[in-house]
Structures are given as structure tokens and as C-alpha cells.
C-alpha positions as CSV (number, residue, x, y, z in Angstrom):
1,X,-17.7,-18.3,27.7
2,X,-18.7,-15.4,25.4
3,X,-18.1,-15.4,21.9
4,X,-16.2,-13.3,20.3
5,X,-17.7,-10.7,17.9
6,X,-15.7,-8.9,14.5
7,X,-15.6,-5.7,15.5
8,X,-16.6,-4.8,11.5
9,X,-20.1,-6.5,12.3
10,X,-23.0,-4.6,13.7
11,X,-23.0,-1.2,14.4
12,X,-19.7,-0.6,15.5
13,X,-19.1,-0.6,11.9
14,X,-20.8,2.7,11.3
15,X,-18.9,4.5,14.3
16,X,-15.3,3.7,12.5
17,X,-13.2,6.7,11.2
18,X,-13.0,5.8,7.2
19,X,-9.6,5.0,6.1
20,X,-7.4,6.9,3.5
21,X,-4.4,6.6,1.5
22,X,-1.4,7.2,3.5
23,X,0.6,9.6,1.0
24,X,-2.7,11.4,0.7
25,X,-2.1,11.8,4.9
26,X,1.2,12.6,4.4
27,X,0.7,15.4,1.4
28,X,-2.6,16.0,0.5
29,X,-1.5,18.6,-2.4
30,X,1.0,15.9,-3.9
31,X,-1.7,13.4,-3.7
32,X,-5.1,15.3,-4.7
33,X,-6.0,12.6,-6.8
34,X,-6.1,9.9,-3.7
35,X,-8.8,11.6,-1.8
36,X,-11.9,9.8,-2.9
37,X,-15.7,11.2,-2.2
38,X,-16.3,8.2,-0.8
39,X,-13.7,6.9,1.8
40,X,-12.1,3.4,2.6
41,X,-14.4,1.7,5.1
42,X,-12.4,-1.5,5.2
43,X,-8.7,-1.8,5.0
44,X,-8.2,-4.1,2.1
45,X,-9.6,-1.5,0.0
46,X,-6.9,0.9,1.1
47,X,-4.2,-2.1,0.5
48,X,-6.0,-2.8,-2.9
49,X,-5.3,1.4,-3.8
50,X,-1.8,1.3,-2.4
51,X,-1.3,-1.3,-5.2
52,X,-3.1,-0.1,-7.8
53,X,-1.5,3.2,-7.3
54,X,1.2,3.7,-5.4
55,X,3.0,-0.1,-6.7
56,X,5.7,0.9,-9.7
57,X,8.1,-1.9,-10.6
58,X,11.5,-0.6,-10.2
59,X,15.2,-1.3,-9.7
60,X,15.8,-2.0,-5.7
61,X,19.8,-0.9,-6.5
62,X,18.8,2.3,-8.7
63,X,15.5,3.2,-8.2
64,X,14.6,3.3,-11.9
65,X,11.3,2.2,-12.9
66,X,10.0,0.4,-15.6
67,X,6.5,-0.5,-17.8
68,X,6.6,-3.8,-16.9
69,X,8.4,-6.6,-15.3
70,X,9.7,-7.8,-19.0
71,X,11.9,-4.5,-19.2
72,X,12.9,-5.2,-15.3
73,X,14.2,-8.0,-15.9
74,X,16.2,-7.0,-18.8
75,X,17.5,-4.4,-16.7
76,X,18.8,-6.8,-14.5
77,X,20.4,-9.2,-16.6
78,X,22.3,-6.5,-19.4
79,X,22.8,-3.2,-17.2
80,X,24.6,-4.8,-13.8
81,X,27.2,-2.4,-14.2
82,X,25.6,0.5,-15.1
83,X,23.1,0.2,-12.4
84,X,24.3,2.5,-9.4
85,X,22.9,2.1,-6.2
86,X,20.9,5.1,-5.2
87,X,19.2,5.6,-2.1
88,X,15.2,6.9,-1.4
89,X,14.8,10.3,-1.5
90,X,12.0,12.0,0.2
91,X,8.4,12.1,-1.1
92,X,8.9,8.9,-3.0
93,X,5.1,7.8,-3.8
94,X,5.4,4.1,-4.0
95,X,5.9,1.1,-2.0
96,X,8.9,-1.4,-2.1
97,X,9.0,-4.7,-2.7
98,X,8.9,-6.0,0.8
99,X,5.8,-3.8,1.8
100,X,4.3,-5.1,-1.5
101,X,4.5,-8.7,-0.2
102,X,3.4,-7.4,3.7
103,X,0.4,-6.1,2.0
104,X,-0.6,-9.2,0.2
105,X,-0.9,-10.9,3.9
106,X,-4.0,-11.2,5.2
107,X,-4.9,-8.8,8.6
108,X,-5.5,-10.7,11.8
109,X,-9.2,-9.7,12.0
110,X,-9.4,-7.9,15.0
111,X,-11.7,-9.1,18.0
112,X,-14.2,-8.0,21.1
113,X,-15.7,-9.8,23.5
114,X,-19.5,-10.1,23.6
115,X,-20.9,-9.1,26.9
């Protein structure tokens, strides 16, 4: 039975598009400052940008952000009331919580068959 080879190892690994920050993709104008001279060859760098760039803590009800999770959670506990649910609007350049904790999974590592 052959064994199966990362498809990262070898040469196949110079023939791969280099990866890039999706809201770069989406508006490279917006996002200037995410297209790097030297691009993602591997995607947890691109997951490692996404939260080191693109990862604000915020209110899930009103979308406000904050410094640090400190002020969240006083947000939480003394504003219930005031805090008004407000949907996403377009162009919104960061990720929620639940793509936050997608992100933090590891990728399957993807596979070939040695011939």
C-alpha cells in the first residue's frame, strides 16, 4: 500500500499559490496594509494575521468594541440595558467569536497518494 505524502513536502510546495488575507481579497484599498512583500505560504500564518489583525474584542449584542476583555466584561455586567442589539454592517474587518474559536482548530493536513 503506498504511503501517503503532505502535500506541503517536496516540491509541490514551491508550485502552491501563496495565501493572503481575505479582507485584503475582498478590498484591497480598505486593507493596503495586509498585503505583505512576502506572502503566506502556509495557512496558519494567514490564521495567525487574521488574529493578530483582524480579532477586536467586542459586544456580540452591540457591536462595540473594547481595549481589552477587562472593559468587556464590565460592559456586560453594568450596561445590559443600554446595550442594543445591532446587526453587522458591511465591510466589517474583524472576525466573530465563533470564527475566532474555528480558527484556533487545527487543519486536517491535507493528503496524496505516493505513486
Amino acid at each position: 500500500m503506498p504511503r501517503a505524502k503532505k502535500l506541503a513536502d517536496g516540491p509541490c510546495r514551491l508550485a502552491l499559490k501563496p495565501l493572503a488575507c481575505p479582507y485584503w481579497k475582498l478590498d484591497p484599498v480598505r486593507f493596503r496594509c495586509c498585503a505583505k512583500l512576502d506572502k503566506f505560504r502556509e495557512i496558519k500564518q494567514v490564521k495567525q494575521h487574521l488574529h493578530r489583525s483582524h480579532s477586536d474584542i467586542y459586544c456580540e449584542k452591540c457591536k462595540v468594541t473594547f481595549g481589552d476583555e477587562g472593559e468587556h466584561e464590565q460592559h456586560l455586567r453594568h450596561s445590559p440595558r443600554e446595550c442594543v442589539f445591532t446587526p453587522w454592517v458591511t465591510g466589517v474587518h474583524t472576525i466573530t467569536n465563533s470564527q475566532k474559536t474555528q480558527l484556533s482548530k487545527k487543519s486536517a493536513a491535507t493528503t496524496v497518494s505516493e505513486q
